[in-house]
C-alpha positions as CSV (number, residue, x, y, z in Angstrom):
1,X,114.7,92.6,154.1
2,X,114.5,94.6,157.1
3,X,117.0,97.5,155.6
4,X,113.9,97.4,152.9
5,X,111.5,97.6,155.5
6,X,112.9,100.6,157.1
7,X,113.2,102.3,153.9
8,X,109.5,101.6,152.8
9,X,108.4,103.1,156.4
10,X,111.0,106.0,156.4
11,X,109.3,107.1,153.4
12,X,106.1,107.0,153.7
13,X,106.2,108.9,156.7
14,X,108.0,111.5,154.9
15,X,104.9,111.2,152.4
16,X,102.9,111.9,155.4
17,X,104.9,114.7,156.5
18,X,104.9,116.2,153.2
19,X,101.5,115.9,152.8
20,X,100.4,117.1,156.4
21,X,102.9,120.2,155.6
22,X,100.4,121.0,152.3
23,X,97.7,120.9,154.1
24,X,98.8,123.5,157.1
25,X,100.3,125.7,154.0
26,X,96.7,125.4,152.3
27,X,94.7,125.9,155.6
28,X,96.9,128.9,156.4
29,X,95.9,130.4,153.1
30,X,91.9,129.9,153.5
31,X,92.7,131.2,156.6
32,X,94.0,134.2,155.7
33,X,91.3,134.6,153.0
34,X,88.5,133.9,155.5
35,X,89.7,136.1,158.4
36,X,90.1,139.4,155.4
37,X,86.6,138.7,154.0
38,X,85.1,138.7,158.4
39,X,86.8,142.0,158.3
40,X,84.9,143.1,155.2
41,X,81.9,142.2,156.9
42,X,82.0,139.1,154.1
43,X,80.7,136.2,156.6
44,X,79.1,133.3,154.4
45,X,82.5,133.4,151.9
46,X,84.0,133.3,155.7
47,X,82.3,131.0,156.8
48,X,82.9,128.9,153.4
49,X,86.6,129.1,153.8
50,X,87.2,128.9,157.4
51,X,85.3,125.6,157.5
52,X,87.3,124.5,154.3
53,X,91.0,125.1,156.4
54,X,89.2,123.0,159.3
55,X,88.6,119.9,157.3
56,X,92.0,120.5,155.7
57,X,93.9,120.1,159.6
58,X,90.9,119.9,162.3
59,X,92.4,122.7,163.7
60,X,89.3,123.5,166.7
61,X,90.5,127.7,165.8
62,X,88.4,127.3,163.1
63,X,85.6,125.9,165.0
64,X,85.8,129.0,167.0
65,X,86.1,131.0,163.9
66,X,83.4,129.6,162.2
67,X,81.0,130.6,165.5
68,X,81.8,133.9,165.4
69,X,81.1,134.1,161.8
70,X,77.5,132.6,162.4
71,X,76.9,135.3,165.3
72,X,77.7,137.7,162.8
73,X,75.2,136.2,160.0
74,X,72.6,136.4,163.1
75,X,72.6,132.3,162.9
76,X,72.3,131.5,166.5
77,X,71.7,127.9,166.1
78,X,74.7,127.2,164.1
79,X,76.9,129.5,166.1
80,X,76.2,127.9,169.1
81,X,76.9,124.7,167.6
82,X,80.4,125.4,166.8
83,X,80.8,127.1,170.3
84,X,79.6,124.0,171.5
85,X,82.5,121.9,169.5
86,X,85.5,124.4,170.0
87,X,84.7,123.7,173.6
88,X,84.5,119.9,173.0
89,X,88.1,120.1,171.1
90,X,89.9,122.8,172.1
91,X,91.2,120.6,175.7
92,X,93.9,123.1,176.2
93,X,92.1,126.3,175.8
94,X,92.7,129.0,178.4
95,X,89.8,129.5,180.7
96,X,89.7,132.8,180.0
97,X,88.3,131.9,176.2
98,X,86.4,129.1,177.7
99,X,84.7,131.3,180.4
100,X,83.3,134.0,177.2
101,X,82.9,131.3,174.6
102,X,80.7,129.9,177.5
103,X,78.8,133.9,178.0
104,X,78.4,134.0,174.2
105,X,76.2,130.4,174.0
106,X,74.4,131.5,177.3
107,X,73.5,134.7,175.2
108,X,72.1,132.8,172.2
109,X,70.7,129.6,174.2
110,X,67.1,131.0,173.9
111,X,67.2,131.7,170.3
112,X,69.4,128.7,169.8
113,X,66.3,126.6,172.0
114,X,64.0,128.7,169.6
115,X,65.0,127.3,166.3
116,X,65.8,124.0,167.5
117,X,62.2,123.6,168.4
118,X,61.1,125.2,165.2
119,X,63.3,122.7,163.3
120,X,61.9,119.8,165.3
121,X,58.1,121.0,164.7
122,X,59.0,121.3,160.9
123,X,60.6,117.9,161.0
124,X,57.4,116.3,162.4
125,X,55.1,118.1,160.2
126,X,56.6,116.7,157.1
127,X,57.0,113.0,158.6
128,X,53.7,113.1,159.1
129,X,52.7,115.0,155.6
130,X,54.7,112.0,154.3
131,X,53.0,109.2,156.0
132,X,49.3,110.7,155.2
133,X,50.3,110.3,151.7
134,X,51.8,107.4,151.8
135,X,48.3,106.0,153.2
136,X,46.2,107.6,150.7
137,X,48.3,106.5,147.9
138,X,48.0,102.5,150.2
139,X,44.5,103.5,150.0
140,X,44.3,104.4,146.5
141,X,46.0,101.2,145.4
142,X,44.1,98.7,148.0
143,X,40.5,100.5,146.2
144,X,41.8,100.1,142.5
145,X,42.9,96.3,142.9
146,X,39.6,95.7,144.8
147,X,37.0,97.7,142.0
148,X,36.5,94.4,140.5
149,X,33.5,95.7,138.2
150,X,35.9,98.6,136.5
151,X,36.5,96.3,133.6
152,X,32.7,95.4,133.8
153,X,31.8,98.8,133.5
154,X,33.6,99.6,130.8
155,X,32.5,97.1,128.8
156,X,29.1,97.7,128.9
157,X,29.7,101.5,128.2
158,X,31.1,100.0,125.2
159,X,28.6,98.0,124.0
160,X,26.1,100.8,124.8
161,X,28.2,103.2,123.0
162,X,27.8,100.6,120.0
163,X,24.4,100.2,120.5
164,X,23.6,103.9,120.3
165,X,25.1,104.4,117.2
166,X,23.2,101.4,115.4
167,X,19.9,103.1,116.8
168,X,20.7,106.0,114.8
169,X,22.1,104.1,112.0
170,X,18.8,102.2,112.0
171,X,17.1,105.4,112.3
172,X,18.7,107.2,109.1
173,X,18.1,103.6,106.9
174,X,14.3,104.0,108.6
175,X,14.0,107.7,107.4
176,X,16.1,106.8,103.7
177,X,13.2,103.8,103.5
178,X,9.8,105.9,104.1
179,X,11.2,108.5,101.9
180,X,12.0,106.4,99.0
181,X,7.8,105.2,99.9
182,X,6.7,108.4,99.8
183,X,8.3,109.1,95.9
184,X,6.8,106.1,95.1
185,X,3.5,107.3,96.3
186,X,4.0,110.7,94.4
187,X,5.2,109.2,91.5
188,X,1.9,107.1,91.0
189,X,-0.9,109.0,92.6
190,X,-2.6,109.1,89.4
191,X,-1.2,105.7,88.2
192,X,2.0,105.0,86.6
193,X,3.6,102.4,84.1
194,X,6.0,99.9,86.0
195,X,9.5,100.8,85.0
196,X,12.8,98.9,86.0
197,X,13.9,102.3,87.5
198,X,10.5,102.3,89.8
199,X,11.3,98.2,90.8
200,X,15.5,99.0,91.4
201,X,13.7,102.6,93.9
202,X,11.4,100.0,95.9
203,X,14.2,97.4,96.0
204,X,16.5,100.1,97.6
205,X,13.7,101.2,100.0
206,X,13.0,97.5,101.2
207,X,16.6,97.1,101.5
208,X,16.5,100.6,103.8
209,X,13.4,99.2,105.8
210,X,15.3,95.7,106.2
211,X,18.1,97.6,107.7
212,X,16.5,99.9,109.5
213,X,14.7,96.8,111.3
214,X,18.0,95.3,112.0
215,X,19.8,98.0,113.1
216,X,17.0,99.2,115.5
217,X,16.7,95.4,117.1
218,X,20.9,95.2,116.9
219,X,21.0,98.3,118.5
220,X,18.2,97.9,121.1
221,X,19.7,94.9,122.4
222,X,23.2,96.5,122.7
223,X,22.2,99.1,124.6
224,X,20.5,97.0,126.7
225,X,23.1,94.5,127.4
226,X,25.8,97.5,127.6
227,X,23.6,98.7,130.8
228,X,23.4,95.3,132.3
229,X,26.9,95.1,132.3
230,X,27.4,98.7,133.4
231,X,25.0,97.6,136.3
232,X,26.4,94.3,136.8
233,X,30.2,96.7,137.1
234,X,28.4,99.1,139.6
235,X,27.4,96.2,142.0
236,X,30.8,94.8,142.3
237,X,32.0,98.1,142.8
238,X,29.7,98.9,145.7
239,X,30.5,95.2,147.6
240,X,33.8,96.4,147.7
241,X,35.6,96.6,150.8
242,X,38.3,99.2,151.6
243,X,40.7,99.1,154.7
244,X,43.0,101.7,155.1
245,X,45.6,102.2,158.4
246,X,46.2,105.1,160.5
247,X,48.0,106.6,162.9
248,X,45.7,105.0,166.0
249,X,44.3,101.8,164.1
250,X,42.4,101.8,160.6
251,X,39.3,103.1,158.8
252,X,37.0,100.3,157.1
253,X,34.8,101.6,154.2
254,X,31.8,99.3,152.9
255,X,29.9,100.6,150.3
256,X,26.4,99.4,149.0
């Protein structure tokens, strides 16, 4: 068992060897790769592979790296990040290195202060662009739930709409009626004989008159009602009470 054991353990720390060993190969390639395109004046596909070969072996030379590529790319705040983190890492840096990696942040602390600042400002500004919407869509909600009379007035639009159009149907039976009177009339001004087609013409206009009565009195009263409920809608609507938090306390809305 423990000859097993020592076997299991020999080998996986060859794994890790092996493994460790890629990575310095792969590092030292993106290395090579990165330091030909800051030569070429290429710094954001330097930038791209010199962090790359840092996550590959943490290697605080590529911190450095990566800060001098952000100088060039006129990034002050990101340069003097990674100036800030070689420093932090690199333990056994000469203080030769140490003493201008130190120059080079004190040269971009202003504009590094600068967008830090700016970045903070913007970071406010949306929190707070965030937080007035969210209390206007609160607010929004809390006055929908509490419009009781929406439904209400609705309804009573409805039932006016209704109304309206059995006015005018009423209307067109009441105009069909009195014209079928006056053909009548016409027709026997100087006297006439009594024909079934006459008595079937005054039938049809009764029938007109008798729905023209109906309609109008149907249609009346709809209307009616329909704006009694529309009112009735309206006056639950203005009792409502609205409450809506800000920043300092809340806002209270009563309508009448």
């Amino acid at each position: 068992m423990k000859i097993a054991a020592a076997a299991a353990i020999a080998l996986c720390a060859q794994l890790a060897t092996a493994r460790a060993d890629d990575n310095k190969a792969r590092a030292d390639a993106l290395y090579e790769k990165a330091n030909a395109q800051f030569k070429a004046g290429q710094y954001q596909g330097a930038v791209r592979d010199f962090r790359a070969a840092y996550d590959l072996v943490r290697d605080p030379v590529y911190l450095f790296n990566l800060a001098q590529a952000y100088r060039k790319l006129l990034d002050c705040l990101s340069a003097d990040d990674f100036y800030g983190r070689f420093l932090a890492e690199a333990t056994d840096a000469d203080p030769a290195t140490r003493a201008k990696v130190e120059a080079w942040r004190s040269e971009l602390a202003p504009c590094a202060e600068q967008r830090r600042r700016e970045g903070d400002a913007a970071r406010r500004y949306e929190e707070a662009e965030q937080q007035r919407k969210a209390e206007l869509a609160a607010e929004e909600r809390r006055r929908a739930a509490q419009d009781r009379g929406r439904g209400t007035r609705r309804a009573g639009l409805v039932v006016a709409g209704v109304g309206a159009g059995l006015l005018v149907a009423g209307g067109a039976f009441a105009l069909h009626g009195r014209g079928i009177t006056h053909e009548l009339a016409d027709a026997c001004a100087n006297g006439c004989e009594w024909t079934p087609e006459l008595e079937d013409r005054e039938r049809a206009g009764q029938r007109s008159n008798v729905l023209a009565i109906a309609g109008g009195i149907a249609g009346a009263s709809a209307v009616v009602g329909g704006l009694l409920l529309y009112a009735h809608g309206r006056a639950e609507r203005s009792r409502a009470l609205t409450i809506a938090p800000t920043g300092k306390g809340a806002v209270v809305w009563f309508r009448f």
